[in-house]
DRENFIZA-147395 format. One record per residue (C-alpha): residue number from 1; residue in one letter; chain; x, y, z negated. Coordinates in Angstrom, 2 decimals. Layout:
residues N
GUTI    nr   rest   kette         X         Y         Z
GUTI   NUM      A       A         X         Y         Z
...
This chain:
residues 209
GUTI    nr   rest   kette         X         Y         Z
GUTI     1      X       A    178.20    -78.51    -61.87
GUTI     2      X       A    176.35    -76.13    -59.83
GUTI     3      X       A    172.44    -76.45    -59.72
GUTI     4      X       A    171.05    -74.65    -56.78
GUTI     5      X       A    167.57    -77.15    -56.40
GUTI     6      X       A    165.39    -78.46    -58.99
GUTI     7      X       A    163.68    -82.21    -58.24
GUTI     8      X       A    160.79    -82.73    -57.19
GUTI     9      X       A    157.82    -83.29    -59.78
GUTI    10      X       A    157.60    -86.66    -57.65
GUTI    11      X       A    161.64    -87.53    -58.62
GUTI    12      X       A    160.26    -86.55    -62.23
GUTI    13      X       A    157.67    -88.22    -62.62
GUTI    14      X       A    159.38    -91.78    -61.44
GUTI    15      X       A    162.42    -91.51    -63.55
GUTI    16      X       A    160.06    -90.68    -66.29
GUTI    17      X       A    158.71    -93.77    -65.76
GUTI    18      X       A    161.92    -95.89    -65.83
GUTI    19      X       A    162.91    -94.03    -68.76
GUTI    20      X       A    159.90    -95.70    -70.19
GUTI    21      X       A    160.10    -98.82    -68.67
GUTI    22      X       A    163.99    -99.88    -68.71
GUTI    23      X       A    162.92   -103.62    -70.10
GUTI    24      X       A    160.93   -104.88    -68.05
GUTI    25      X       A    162.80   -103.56    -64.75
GUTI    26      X       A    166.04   -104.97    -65.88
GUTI    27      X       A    163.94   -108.54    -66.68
GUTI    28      X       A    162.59   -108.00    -63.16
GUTI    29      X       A    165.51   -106.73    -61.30
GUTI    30      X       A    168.19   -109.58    -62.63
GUTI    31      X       A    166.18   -112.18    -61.75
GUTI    32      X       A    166.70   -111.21    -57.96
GUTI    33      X       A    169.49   -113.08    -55.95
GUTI    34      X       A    171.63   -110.84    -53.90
GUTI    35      X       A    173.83   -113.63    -52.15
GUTI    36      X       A    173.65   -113.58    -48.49
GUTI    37      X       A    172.86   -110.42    -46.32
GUTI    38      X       A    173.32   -107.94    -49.40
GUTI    39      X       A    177.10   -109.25    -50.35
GUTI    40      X       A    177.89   -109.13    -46.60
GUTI    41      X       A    176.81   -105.49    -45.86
GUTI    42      X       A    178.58   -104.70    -48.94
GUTI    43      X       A    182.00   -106.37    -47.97
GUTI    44      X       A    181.80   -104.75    -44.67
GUTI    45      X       A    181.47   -101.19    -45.69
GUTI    46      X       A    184.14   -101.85    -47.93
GUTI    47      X       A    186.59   -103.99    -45.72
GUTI    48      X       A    188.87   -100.62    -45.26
GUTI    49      X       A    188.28    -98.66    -48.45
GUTI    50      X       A    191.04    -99.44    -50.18
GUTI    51      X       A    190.50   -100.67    -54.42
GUTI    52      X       A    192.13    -97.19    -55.80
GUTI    53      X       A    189.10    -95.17    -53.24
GUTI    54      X       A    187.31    -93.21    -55.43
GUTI    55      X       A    183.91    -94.79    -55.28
GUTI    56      X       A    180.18    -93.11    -56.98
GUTI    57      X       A    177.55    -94.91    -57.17
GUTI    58      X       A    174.46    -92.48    -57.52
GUTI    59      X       A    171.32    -94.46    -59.38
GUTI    60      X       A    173.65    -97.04    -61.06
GUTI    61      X       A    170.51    -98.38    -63.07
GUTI    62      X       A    171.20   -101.56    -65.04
GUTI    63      X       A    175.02   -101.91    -63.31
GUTI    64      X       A    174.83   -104.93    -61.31
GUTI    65      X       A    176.15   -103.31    -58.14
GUTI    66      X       A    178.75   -101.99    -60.19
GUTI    67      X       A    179.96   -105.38    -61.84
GUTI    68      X       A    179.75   -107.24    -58.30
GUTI    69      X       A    182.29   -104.68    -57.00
GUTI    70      X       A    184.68   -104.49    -59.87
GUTI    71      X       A    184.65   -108.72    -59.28
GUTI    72      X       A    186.07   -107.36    -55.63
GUTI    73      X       A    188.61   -105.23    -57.42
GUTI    74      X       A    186.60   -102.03    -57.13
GUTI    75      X       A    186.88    -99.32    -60.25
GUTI    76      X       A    183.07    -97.50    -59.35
GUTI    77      X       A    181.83    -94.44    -61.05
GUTI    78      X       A    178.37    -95.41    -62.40
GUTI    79      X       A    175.78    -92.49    -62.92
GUTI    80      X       A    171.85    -92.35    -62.98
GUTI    81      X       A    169.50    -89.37    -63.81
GUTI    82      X       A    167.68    -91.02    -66.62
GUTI    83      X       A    168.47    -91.51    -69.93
GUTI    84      X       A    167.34    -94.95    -70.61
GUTI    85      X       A    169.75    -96.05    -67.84
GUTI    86      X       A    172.83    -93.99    -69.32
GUTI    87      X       A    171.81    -95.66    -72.87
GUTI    88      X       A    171.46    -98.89    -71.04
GUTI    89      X       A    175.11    -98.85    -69.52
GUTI    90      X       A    176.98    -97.54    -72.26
GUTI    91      X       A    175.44   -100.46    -74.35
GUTI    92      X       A    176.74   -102.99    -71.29
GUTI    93      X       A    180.10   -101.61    -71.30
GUTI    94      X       A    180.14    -98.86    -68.79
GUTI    95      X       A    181.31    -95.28    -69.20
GUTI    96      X       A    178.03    -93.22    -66.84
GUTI    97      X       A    178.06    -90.06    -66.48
GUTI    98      X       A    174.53    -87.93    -66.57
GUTI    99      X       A    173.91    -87.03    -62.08
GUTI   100      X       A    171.50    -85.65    -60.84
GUTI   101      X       A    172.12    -85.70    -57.30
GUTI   102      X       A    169.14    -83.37    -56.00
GUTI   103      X       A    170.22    -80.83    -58.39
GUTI   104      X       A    173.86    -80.87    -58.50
GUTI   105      X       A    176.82    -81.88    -56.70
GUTI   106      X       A    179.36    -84.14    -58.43
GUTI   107      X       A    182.53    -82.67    -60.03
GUTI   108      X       A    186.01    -84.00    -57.70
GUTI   109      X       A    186.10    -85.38    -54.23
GUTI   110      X       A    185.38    -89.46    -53.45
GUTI   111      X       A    185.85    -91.41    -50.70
GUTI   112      X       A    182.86    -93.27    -51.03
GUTI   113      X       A    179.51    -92.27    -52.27
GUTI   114      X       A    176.88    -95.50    -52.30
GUTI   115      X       A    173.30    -95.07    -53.39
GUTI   116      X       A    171.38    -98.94    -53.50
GUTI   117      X       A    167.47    -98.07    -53.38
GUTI   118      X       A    167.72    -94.54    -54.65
GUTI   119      X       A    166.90    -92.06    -51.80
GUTI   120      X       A    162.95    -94.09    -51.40
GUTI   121      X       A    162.24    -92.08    -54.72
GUTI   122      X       A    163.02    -88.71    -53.22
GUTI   123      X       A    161.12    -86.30    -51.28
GUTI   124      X       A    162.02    -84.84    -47.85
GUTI   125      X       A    162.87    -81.85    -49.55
GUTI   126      X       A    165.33    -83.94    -52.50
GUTI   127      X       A    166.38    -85.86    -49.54
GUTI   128      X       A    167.40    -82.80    -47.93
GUTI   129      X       A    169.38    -81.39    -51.29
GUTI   130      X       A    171.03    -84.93    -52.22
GUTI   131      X       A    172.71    -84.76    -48.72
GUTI   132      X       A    174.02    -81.33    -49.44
GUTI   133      X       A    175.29    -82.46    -52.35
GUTI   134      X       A    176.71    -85.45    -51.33
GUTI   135      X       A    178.72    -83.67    -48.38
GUTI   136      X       A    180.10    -81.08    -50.51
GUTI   137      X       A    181.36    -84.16    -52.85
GUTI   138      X       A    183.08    -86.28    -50.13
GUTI   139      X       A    186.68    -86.26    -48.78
GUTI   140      X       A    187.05    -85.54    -45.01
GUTI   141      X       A    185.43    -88.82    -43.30
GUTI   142      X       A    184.55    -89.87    -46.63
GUTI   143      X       A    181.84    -92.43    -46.68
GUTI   144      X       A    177.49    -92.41    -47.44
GUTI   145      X       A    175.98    -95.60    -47.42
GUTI   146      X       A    172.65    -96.97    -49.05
GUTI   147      X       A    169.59    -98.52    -48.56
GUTI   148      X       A    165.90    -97.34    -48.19
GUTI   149      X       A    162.30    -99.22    -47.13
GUTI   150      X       A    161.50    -99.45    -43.70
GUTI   151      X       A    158.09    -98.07    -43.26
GUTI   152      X       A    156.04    -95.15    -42.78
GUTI   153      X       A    154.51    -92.32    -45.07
GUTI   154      X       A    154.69    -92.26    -48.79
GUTI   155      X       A    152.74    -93.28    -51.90
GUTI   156      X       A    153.17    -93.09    -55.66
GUTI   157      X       A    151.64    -96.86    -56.94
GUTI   158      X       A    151.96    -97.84    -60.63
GUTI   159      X       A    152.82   -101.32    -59.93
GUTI   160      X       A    154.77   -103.53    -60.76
GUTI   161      X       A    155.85   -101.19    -63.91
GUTI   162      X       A    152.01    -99.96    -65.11
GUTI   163      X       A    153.57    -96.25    -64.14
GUTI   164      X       A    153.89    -94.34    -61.80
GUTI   165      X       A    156.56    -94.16    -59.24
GUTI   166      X       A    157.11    -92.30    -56.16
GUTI   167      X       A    158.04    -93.88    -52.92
GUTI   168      X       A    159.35    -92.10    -49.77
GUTI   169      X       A    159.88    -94.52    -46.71
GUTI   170      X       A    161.96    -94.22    -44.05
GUTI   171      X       A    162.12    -95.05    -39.79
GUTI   172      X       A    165.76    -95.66    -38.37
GUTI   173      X       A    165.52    -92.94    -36.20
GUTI   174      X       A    164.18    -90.77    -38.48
GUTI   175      X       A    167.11    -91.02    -40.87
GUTI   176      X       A    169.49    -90.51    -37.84
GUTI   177      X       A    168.31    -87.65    -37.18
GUTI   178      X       A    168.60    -86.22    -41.27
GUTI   179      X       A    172.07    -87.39    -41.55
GUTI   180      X       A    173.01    -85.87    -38.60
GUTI   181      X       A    171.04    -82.44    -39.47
GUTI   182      X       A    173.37    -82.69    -42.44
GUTI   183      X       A    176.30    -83.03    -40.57
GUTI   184      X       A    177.18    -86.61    -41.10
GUTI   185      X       A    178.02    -89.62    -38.26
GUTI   186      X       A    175.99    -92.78    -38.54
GUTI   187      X       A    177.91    -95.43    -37.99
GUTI   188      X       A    175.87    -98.04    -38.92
GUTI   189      X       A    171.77    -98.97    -39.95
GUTI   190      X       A    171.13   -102.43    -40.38
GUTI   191      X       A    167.37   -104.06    -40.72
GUTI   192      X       A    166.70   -106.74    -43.03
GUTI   193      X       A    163.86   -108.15    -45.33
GUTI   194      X       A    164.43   -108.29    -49.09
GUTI   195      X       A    162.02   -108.22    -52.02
GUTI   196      X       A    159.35   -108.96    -49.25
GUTI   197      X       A    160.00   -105.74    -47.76
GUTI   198      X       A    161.56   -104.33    -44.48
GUTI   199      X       A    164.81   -102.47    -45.32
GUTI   200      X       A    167.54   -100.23    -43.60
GUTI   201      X       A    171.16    -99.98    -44.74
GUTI   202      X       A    172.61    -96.97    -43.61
GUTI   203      X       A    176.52    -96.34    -43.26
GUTI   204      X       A    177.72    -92.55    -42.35
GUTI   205      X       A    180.50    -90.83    -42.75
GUTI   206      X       A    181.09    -87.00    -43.19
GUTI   207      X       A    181.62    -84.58    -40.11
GUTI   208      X       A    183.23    -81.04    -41.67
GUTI   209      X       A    180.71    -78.27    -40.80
């Protein structure tokens, strides 16, 4: 894998921090229903991928995502950038593999790339080098989808963990306009509210350069 951007001490810092904290966010985190909207979204962006796509999942975390679409007779690539996570899969079953998507672009081509809550932790400038990364990665048309908060500006807060973590939010608009700078289509950005919080689920596919 070729490394041509280093994260941002931000993107450190906060996976630092879930390195250190993978207990208590996987208490947290399972606790949270995603019946309804979530499960919906997800069954329309895969409606036409067909189960033998190619599918990565950047910031696979404790898996769930990963589980509910093997139930749908998905086979998804987990990954995450911290270690805790990667110890945490392999213990639950799952073979990750170490990504760090600011940094490096994946090894092979996929048809699907899906990031759940990932990109908020990255800076314009990691923003900026994920979506380089991710284009070189995909298949002609291939598919980007994932979530960020709706909101503006940025903060790092320590809670609910007790650490730090770095949050960059997002305005619809303003990620049209990114994904299209990085040559991809946006075919989709839905609004919802989950966790108490405005979000925006994004569907785009790559345009070739």
């Amino acid at each position: 894998m070729q490394r041509a951007y280093e994260a941002s001490e931000q993107n450190s810092q906060t996976i630092d921090t879930y390195n250190k904290s993978i207990g208590p966010y996987v208490n947290r985190d399972m606790t949270r229903s995603r019946e309804g909207f979530y499960n919906d979204w997800l069954g329309d962006v895969f409606r036409d991928v067909p189960q033998n796509a190619r599918i990565l999942e950047i910031g696979s975390a404790h898996g769930r995502d990963a589980r509910y679409l093997a139930s749908k007779g998905y086979k998804v690539q987990v990954t995450d950038a911290s270690g805790g996570f990667l110890d945490y899969l392999r213990q639950h079953g799952h073979s990750p593999l170490r990504l760090d998507i600011i940094a490096e672009a994946p090894e092979g081509k996929w048809e699907v790339v899906y990031a759940s809550a990932v990109f908020l932790h990255f800076t314009d400038e990691d923003f900026s080098s994920a979506l380089q990364n991710i284009h070189a990665a995909l298949v002609k048309d291939g598919k980007l989808v994932f979530s960020v908060i709706e909101r503006d500006g940025e903060l790092t807060e320590d809670q609910p963990l007790g650490l730090p973590r770095y949050f960059r939010y997002f305005q619809a608009d303003e990620l049209r306009a990114k994904l299209e700078r990085a040559n991809f289509l946006v075919t989709d950005i839905r609004e919802t509210i989950y966790k108490d919080k405005n979000w925006l689920y994004v569907m785009a596919e790559k345009k070739e350069k």
